[in-house]
NUZA-59463 format. One line per 10 residues: number of its first residue (from 0); their letters; for each residue x, y, z of C-alpha. Coordinates in nm, 3 decimals. Layout:
NUM> a> X Y Z; ...
//
This chain:
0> xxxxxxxxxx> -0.648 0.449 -1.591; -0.341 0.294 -1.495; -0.321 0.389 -1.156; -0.704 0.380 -1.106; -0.652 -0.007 -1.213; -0.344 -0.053 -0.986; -0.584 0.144 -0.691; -0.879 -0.119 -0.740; -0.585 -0.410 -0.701; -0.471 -0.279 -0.388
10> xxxxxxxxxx> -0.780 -0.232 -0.242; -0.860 -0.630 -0.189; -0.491 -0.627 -0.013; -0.666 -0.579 0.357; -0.957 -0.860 0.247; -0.682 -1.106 0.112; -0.465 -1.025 0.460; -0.770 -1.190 0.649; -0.724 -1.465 0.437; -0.340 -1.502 0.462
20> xxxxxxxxxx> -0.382 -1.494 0.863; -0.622 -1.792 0.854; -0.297 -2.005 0.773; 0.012 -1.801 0.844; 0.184 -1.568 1.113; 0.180 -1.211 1.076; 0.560 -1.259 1.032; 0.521 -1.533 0.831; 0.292 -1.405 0.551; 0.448 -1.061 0.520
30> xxxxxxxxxx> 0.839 -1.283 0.445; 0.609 -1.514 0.206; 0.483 -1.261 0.011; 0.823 -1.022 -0.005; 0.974 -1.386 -0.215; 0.730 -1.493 -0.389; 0.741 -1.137 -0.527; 1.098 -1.152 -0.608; 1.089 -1.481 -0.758; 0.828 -1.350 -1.012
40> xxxxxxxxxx> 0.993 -1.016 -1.047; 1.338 -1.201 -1.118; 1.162 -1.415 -1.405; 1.042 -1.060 -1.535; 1.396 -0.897 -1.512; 1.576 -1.184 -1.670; 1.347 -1.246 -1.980; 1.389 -0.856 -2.055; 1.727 -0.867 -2.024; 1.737 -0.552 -1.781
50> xxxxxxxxxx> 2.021 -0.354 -1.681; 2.150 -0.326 -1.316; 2.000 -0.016 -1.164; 2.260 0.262 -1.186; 2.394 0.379 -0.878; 2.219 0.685 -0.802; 1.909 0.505 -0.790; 1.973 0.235 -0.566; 1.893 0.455 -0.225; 1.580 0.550 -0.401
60> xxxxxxxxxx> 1.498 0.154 -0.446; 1.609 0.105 -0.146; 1.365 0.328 -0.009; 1.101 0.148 -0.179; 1.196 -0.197 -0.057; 1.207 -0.055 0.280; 0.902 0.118 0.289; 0.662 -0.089 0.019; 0.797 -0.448 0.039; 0.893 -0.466 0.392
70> xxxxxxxxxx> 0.738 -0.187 0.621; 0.380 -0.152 0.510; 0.296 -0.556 0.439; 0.450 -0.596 0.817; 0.301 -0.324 0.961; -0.064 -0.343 0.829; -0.043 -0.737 0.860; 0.010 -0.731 1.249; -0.267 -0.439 1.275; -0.536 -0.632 1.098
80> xxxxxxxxxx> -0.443 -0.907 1.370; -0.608 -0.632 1.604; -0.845 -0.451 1.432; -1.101 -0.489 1.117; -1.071 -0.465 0.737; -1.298 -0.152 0.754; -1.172 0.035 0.999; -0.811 -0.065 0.926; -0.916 0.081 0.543; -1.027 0.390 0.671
90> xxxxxxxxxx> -0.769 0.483 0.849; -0.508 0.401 0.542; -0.733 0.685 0.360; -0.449 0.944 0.500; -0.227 0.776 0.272; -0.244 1.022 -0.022; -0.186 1.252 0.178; 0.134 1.168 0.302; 0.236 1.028 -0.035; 0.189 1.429 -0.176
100> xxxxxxxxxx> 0.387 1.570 0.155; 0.638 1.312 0.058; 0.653 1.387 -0.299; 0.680 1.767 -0.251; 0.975 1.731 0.009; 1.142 1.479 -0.211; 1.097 1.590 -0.619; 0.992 1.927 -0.528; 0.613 1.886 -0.654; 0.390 2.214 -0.593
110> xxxxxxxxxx> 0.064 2.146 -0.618; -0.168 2.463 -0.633; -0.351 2.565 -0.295; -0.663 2.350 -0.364; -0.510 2.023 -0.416; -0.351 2.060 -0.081; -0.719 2.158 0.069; -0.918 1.870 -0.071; -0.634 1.661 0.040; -0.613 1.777 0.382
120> xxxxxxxxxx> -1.049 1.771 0.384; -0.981 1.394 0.335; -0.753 1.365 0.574; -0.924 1.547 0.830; -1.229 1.320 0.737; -1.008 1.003 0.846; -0.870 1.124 1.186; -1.233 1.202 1.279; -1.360 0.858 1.183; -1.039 0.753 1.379
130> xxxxxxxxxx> -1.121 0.936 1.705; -1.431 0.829 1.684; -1.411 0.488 1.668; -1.177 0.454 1.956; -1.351 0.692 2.185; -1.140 1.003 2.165; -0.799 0.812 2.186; -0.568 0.613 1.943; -0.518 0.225 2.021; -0.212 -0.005 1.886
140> xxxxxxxxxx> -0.391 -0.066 1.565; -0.409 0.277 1.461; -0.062 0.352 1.570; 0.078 0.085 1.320; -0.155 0.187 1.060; -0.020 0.547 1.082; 0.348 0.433 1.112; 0.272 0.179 0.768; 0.105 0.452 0.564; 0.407 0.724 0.663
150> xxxxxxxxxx> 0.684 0.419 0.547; 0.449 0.350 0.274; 0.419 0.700 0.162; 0.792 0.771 0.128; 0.802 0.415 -0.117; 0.535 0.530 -0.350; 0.713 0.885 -0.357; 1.035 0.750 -0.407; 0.917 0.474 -0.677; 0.715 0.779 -0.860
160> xxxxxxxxxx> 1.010 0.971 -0.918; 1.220 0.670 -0.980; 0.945 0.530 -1.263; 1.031 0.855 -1.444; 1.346 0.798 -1.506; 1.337 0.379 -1.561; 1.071 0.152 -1.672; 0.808 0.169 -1.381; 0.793 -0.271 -1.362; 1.171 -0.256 -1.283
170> xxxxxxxxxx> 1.103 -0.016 -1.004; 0.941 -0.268 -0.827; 1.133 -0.554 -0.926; 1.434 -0.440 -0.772; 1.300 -0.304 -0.494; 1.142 -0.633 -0.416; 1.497 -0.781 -0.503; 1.644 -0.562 -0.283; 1.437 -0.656 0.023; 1.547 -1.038 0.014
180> xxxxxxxxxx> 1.825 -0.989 0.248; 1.508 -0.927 0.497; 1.249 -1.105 0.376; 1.427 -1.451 0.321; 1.569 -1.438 0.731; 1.254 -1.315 0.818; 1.062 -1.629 0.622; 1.310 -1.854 0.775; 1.237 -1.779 1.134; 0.879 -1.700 1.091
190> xxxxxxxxxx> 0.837 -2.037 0.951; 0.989 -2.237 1.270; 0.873 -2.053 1.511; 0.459 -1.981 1.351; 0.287 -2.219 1.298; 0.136 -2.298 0.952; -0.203 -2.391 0.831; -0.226 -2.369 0.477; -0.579 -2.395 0.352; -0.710 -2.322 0.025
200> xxxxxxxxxx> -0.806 -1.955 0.144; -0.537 -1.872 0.336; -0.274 -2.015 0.028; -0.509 -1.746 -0.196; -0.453 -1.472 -0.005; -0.100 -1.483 0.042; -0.076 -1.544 -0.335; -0.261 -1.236 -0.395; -0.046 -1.032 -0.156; 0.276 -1.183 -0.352
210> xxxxxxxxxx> 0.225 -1.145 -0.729; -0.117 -0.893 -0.692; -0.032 -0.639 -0.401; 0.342 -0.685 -0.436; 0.422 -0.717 -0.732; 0.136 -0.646 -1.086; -0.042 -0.385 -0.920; 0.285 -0.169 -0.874; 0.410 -0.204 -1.167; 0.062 -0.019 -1.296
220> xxxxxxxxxx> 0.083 0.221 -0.991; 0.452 0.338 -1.102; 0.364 0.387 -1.442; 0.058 0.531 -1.341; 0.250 0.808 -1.134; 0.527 0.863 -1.381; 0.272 1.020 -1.638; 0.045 1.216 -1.443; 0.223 1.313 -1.147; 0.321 1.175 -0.775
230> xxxxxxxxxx> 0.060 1.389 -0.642; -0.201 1.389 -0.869; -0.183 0.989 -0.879; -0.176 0.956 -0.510; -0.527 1.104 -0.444; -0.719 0.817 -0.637; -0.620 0.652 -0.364; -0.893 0.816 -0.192; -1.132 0.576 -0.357; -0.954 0.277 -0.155
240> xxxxxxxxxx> -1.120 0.324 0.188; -1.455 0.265 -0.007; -1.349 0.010 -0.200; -1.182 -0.190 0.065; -1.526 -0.146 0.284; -1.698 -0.306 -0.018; -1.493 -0.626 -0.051; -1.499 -0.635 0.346; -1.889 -0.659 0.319; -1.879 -0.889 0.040
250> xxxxxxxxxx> -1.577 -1.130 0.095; -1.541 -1.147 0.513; -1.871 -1.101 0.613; -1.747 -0.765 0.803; -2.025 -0.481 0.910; -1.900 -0.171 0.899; -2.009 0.122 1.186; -2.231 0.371 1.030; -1.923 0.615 1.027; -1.730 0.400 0.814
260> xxxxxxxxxx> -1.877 0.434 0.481; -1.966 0.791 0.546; -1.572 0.866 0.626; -1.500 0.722 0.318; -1.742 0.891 0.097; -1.643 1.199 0.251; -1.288 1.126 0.139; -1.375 0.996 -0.226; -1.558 1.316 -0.255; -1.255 1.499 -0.278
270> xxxxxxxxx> -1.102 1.312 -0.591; -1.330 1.535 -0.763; -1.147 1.830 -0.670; -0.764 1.690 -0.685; -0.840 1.568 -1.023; -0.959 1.886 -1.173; -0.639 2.064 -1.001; -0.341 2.047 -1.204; -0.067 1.873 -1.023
//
């Protein structure tokens, strides 16, 4: 339940994107959002009193910061400047997959046989919706999307085996900590040389992305992954394409191609499978 809840959180991260680009730069609202983070998760890490991470897990948070705090928010944010909510949501659908691959490589998961097929049917399901949609080639947008859901992936493994062995809110506190030396510069410039419009929906969406995508709905995510598994957790993200599609419809006005929301059935039809596999 708790990484079900922390998948329903992330999927209005594309949908509150839109909104954040309606004031900000690409550059602009993935700094934001990386600070406002850290100011919350600082408040957090103070009024528990936490310890500093020991030092063989600082690579691992590092590896989170790189990959969840900076990477993905940058790499996503400049692709949805380029391409939909829906088909940009689709497209993220290989992330469980790459999370598992991840996870096995890194803490030595084995899943049996049948996770890895469902997973891979899902997968397969995305790059054909992919192909599709841009006429038997990949464009720019889909090349950042695959580059943020590979950086992305090696976070989530990394904080998953990390939220195992400290409290899974602290994983993402520091990691968010540990991006400022990149996402305060990065605000700085972004802010002289973007230019700024901050409406009422654009200021909600980048407050979403801050203390929603950045920083509550990882803290259930981690938690989430440290009881049942890296793998295992990863494939409820399968139900994001279809839940992303849904607030795309409902909050931006979006119409999806035909293909869209039977790609991402197609996909959420395997959670059935990974869920009943032990993994």
């Amino acid at each position: 339940m708790l990484a079900a809840t922390a998948v329903l959180s992330f999927s209005f991260s594309f949908p509150a994107t839109v909104w954040a680009l309606h004031g900000f730069g690409p550059w602009t609202a993935t700094g934001l959002r990386g600070v406002l983070a850290a100011v919350v998760a600082a408040g957090c890490l103070l009024a528990a009193k936490a310890p500093l991470p020991r030092r063989e897990d600082r690579a691992g948070l590092l590896v989170v910061a790189a990959g969840c705090v900076v990477g993905f928010p940058l790499l996503t944010t400049l692709a949805l400047e380029l391409s939909s909510a829906t088909h940009s949501a689709v497209v993220i659908g290989l992330l469980p997959l790459a999370t598992a691959v991840f996870a096995v490589l890194r803490s030595g998961a084995r899943p049996a046989r049948a996770f890895w097929w469902a997973a891979l049917a899902g997968a397969a399901a995305v790059l054909a919706f992919t192909l599709t949609q841009s006429h038997g080639g990949l464009g720019l947008a889909d090349a950042l999307l695959f580059a943020a859901l590979l950086v992305c992936a090696a976070g989530y493994a990394e904080g998953g085996r990390l939220a195992r062995r400290m409290p899974g809110w602290q994983v993402i506190a520091w990691g968010v900590l540990a991006a400022l030396p990149v996402t305060v510069p990065v605000t700085a410039f972004a802010l002289a040389a973007e230019p700024v419009h901050a409406g009422p929906k654009a200021v909600a969406g980048l407050l979403y992305l801050a203390w929603v995508s950045q920083f509550g709905a990882f803290v259930l995510w981690y938690r989430g992954m440290a009881s049942i598994g890296v793998p295992r957790a990863s494939q409820l993200q399968l139900a994001q394409p279809l839940l992303t599609l849904g607030w795309a419809v409902l909050v931006l006005g979006e119409q999806p191609s035909p293909a869209a929301p039977v790609a991402a059935l197609a996909v959420l039809g395997c959670i059935a499978v990974t869920q009943r596999v032990r993994g």
